[in-house]
C-alpha positions in Angstrom: 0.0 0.0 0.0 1.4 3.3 -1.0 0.7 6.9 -2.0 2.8 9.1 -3.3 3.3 13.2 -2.9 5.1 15.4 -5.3 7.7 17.6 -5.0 5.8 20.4 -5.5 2.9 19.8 -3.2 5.2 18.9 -0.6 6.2 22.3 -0.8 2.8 24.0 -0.9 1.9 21.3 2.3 4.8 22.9 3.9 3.9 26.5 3.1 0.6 26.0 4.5 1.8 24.8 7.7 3.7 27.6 8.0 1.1 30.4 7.1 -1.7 28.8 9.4 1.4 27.8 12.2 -0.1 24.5 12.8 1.8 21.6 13.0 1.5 17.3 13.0 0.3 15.7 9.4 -2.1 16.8 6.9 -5.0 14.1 6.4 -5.7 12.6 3.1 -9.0 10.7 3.3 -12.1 9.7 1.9 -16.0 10.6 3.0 -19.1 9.6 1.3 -20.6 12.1 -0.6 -19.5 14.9 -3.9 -21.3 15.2 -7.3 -19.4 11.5 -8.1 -20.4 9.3 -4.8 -17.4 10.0 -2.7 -14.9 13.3 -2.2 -11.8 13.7 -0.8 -10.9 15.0 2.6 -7.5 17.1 2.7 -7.1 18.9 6.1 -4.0 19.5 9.2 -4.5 16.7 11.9 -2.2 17.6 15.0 -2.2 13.5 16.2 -1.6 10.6 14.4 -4.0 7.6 15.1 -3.0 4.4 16.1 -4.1 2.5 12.8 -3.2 5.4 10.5 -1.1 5.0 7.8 2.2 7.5 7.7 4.0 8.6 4.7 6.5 10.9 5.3 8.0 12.7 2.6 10.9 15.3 2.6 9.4 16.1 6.5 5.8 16.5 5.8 4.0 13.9 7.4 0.7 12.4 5.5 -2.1 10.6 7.5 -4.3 8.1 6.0 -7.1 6.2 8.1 -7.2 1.9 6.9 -10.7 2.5 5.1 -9.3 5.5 3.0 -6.6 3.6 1.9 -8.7 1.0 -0.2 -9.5 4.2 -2.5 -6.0 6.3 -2.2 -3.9 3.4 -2.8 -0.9 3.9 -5.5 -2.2 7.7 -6.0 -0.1 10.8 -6.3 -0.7 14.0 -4.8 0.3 16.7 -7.3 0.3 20.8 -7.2 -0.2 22.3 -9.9 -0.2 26.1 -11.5 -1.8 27.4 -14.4 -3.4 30.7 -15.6 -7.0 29.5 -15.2 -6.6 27.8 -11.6 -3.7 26.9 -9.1 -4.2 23.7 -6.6 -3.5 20.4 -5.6 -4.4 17.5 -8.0 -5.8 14.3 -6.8 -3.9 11.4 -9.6 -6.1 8.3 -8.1 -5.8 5.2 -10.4 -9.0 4.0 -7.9 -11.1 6.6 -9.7 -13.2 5.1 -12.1 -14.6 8.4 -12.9 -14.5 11.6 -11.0 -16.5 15.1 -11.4 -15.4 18.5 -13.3 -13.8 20.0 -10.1 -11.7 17.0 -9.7 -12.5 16.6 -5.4 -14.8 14.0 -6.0 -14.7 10.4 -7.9 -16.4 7.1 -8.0 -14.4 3.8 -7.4 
Protein backbone atom coordinates (compact mmCIF):
# COMPACT_ATOMS: atom_id res chain seq x y z
CA UNK A 1 0.00 0.00 0.00
CA UNK A 2 1.39 3.30 -1.02
CA UNK A 3 0.69 6.89 -2.04
CA UNK A 4 2.83 9.14 -3.30
CA UNK A 5 3.35 13.22 -2.90
CA UNK A 6 5.11 15.44 -5.35
CA UNK A 7 7.74 17.56 -5.02
CA UNK A 8 5.84 20.41 -5.47
CA UNK A 9 2.86 19.75 -3.24
CA UNK A 10 5.18 18.86 -0.56
CA UNK A 11 6.21 22.30 -0.83
CA UNK A 12 2.81 23.98 -0.87
CA UNK A 13 1.86 21.32 2.29
CA UNK A 14 4.76 22.86 3.86
CA UNK A 15 3.89 26.55 3.14
CA UNK A 16 0.59 25.99 4.49
CA UNK A 17 1.79 24.76 7.68
CA UNK A 18 3.75 27.57 8.02
CA UNK A 19 1.07 30.39 7.09
CA UNK A 20 -1.71 28.78 9.38
CA UNK A 21 1.36 27.77 12.17
CA UNK A 22 -0.09 24.55 12.80
CA UNK A 23 1.75 21.55 12.95
CA UNK A 24 1.49 17.35 13.00
CA UNK A 25 0.35 15.66 9.40
CA UNK A 26 -2.05 16.78 6.89
CA UNK A 27 -4.97 14.06 6.37
CA UNK A 28 -5.69 12.59 3.06
CA UNK A 29 -9.02 10.71 3.29
CA UNK A 30 -12.08 9.66 1.85
CA UNK A 31 -16.03 10.63 3.04
CA UNK A 32 -19.13 9.61 1.30
CA UNK A 33 -20.61 12.10 -0.65
CA UNK A 34 -19.46 14.88 -3.91
CA UNK A 35 -21.33 15.17 -7.32
CA UNK A 36 -19.42 11.46 -8.05
CA UNK A 37 -20.37 9.29 -4.78
CA UNK A 38 -17.41 10.01 -2.73
CA UNK A 39 -14.90 13.28 -2.18
CA UNK A 40 -11.81 13.72 -0.80
CA UNK A 41 -10.88 14.96 2.59
CA UNK A 42 -7.53 17.08 2.69
CA UNK A 43 -7.07 18.95 6.11
CA UNK A 44 -3.99 19.53 9.22
CA UNK A 45 -4.48 16.75 11.89
CA UNK A 46 -2.24 17.60 15.00
CA UNK A 47 -2.20 13.48 16.15
CA UNK A 48 -1.57 10.58 14.44
CA UNK A 49 -3.95 7.58 15.15
CA UNK A 50 -3.01 4.36 16.13
CA UNK A 51 -4.07 2.47 12.78
CA UNK A 52 -3.23 5.40 10.48
CA UNK A 53 -1.12 5.01 7.81
CA UNK A 54 2.17 7.49 7.72
CA UNK A 55 4.02 8.59 4.74
CA UNK A 56 6.50 10.86 5.33
CA UNK A 57 7.97 12.67 2.56
CA UNK A 58 10.87 15.25 2.63
CA UNK A 59 9.42 16.06 6.48
CA UNK A 60 5.77 16.55 5.84
CA UNK A 61 4.01 13.87 7.38
CA UNK A 62 0.72 12.39 5.52
CA UNK A 63 -2.08 10.65 7.52
CA UNK A 64 -4.34 8.11 5.98
CA UNK A 65 -7.09 6.17 8.09
CA UNK A 66 -7.15 1.88 6.93
CA UNK A 67 -10.73 2.55 5.14
CA UNK A 68 -9.32 5.46 3.02
CA UNK A 69 -6.57 3.64 1.93
CA UNK A 70 -8.72 0.98 -0.16
CA UNK A 71 -9.50 4.16 -2.54
CA UNK A 72 -5.99 6.25 -2.18
CA UNK A 73 -3.90 3.41 -2.81
CA UNK A 74 -0.86 3.94 -5.52
CA UNK A 75 -2.22 7.72 -5.98
CA UNK A 76 -0.14 10.80 -6.28
CA UNK A 77 -0.67 14.04 -4.82
CA UNK A 78 0.25 16.72 -7.29
CA UNK A 79 0.27 20.76 -7.24
CA UNK A 80 -0.20 22.34 -9.91
CA UNK A 81 -0.20 26.08 -11.54
CA UNK A 82 -1.85 27.39 -14.44
CA UNK A 83 -3.41 30.68 -15.57
CA UNK A 84 -7.02 29.49 -15.16
CA UNK A 85 -6.59 27.76 -11.61
CA UNK A 86 -3.66 26.91 -9.06
CA UNK A 87 -4.24 23.73 -6.56
CA UNK A 88 -3.55 20.41 -5.58
CA UNK A 89 -4.42 17.53 -8.01
CA UNK A 90 -5.81 14.26 -6.80
CA UNK A 91 -3.93 11.40 -9.63
CA UNK A 92 -6.11 8.33 -8.08
CA UNK A 93 -5.77 5.21 -10.43
CA UNK A 94 -9.01 4.02 -7.92
CA UNK A 95 -11.06 6.63 -9.70
CA UNK A 96 -13.24 5.11 -12.08
CA UNK A 97 -14.60 8.44 -12.87
CA UNK A 98 -14.46 11.56 -11.01
CA UNK A 99 -16.51 15.13 -11.44
CA UNK A 100 -15.40 18.52 -13.25
CA UNK A 101 -13.78 20.04 -10.07
CA UNK A 102 -11.73 16.95 -9.68
CA UNK A 103 -12.48 16.61 -5.41
CA UNK A 104 -14.78 13.99 -5.99
CA UNK A 105 -14.75 10.40 -7.88
CA UNK A 106 -16.42 7.11 -8.04
CA UNK A 107 -14.37 3.77 -7.37
Amino acid sequence: MDIQVTQKAVQKIRQAFAKEGVSGGLRLGVLGGGCSGLSYQFKFDARERPTDKIFEFDGVKVLVDPKSMLYLNGMTLDYKESLMQSGFVFENPNAQKSCGCGTSFTA
